[in-house]
C-alpha positions as CSV (number, residue, x, y, z in Angstrom):
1,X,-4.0,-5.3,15.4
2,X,-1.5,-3.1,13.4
3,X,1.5,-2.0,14.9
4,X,3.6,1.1,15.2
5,X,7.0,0.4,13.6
6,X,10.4,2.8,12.7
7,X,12.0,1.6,9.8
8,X,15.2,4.7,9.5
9,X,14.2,7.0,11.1
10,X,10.5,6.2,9.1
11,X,7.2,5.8,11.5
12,X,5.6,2.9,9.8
13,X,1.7,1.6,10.6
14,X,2.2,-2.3,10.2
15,X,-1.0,-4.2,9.4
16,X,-1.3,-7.7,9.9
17,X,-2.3,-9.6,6.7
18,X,-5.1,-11.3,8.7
19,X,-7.3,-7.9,8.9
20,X,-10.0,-7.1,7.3
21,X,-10.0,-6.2,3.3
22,X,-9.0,-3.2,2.0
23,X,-12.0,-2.8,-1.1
24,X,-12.5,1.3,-1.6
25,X,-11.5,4.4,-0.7
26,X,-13.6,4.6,2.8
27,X,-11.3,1.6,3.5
28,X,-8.5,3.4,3.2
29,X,-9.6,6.4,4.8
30,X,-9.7,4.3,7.8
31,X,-6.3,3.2,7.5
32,X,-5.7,6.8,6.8
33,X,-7.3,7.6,10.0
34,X,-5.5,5.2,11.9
35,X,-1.9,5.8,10.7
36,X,-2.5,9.4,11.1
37,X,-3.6,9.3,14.9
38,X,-0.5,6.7,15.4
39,X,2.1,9.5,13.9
40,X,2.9,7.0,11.0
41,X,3.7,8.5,8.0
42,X,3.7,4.9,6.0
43,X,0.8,2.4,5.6
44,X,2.4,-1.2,5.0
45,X,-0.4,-3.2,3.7
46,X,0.0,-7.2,2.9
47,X,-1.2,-7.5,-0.3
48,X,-3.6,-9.9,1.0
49,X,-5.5,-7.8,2.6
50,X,-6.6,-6.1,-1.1
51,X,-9.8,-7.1,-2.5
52,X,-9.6,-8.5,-5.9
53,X,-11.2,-5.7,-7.5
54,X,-8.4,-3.6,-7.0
55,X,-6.0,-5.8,-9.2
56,X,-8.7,-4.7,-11.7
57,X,-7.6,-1.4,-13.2
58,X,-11.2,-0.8,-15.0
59,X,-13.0,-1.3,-11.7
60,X,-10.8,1.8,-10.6
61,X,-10.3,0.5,-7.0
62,X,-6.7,1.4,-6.7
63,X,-6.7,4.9,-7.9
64,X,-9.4,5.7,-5.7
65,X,-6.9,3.8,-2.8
66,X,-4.2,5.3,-4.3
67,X,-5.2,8.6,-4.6
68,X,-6.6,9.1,-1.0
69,X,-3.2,8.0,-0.1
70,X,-1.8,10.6,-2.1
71,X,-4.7,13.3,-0.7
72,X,-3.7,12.9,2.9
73,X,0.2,12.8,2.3
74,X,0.5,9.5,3.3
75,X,2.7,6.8,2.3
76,X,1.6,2.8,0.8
77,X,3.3,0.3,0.7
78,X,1.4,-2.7,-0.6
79,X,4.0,-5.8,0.6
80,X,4.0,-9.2,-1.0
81,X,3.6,-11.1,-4.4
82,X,1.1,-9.7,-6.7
83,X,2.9,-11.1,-9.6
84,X,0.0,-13.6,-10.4
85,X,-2.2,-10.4,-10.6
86,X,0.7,-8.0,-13.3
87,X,1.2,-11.4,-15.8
88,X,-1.9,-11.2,-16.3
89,X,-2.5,-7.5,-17.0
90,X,0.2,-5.2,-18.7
91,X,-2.0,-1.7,-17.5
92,X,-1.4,-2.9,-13.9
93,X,2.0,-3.8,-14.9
94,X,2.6,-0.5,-15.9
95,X,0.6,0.5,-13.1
96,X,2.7,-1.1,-10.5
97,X,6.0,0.4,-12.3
98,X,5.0,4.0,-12.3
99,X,4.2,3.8,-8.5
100,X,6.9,2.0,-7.8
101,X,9.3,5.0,-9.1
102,X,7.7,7.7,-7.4
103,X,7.8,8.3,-3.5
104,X,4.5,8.3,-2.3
105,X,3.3,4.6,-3.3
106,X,5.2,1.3,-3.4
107,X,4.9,-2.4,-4.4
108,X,7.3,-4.4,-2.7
109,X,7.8,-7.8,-2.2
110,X,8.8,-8.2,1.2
111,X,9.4,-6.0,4.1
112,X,13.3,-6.0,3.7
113,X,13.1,-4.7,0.4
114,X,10.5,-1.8,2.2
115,X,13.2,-1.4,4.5
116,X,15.6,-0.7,1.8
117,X,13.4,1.5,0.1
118,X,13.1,3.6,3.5
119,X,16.7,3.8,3.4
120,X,17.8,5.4,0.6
């Protein structure tokens, strides 16, 4: 069950990594959904919650994730290692690195670096 969470000031919608996978964009119009009747204006997703598909740029799972995100004004933060997934491809690396400078989606490894992020 997720939970409601501040982090600064920052209403966060924490899922629990044992939910069920997160694999397109109706997916994440339910997290959408959720967050947004909860007052969250943050999503923290485990990263193993992500169907492998989306580690695939080509199969175009995370921009449509992503982008509905983005739609609904609505902040991701996908939390954990996915290092296994950007050694292997340089597009997700670059991927990762352009979301990660921008405001709206994040890739962090843990929750205390999130809670950094929220900080500053």
């Amino acid at each position: 069950m997720s939970l409601l969470r501040t982090i600064h000031d920052v209403p966060v919608l924490m899922c629990p990594a044992d939910g069920p996978p997160v694999a397109g964009e109706s997916d994440a119009l339910d997290l959408i959904g959720e967050a947004g009747y909860l007052g969250a204006s943050w999503v923290v997703l485990p990263v193993e919650r992500l169907d492998e598909s989306f580690f695939r740029l080509r199969t175009r799972v995370a921009g449509d994730i992503v982008q509905k995100f983005v739609n609904y004004r609505m902040g991701l933060a996908v939390v954990g290692d996915i290092s296994r997934h950007t050694d292997a491809s340089e597009a997700l690396r670059d991927f990762v690195r352009e979301c990660d400078r921008g405001r709206q989606t994040w890739f962090p490894a843990d929750t205390a670096e999130l809670e950094a992020r929220l900080a500053g």
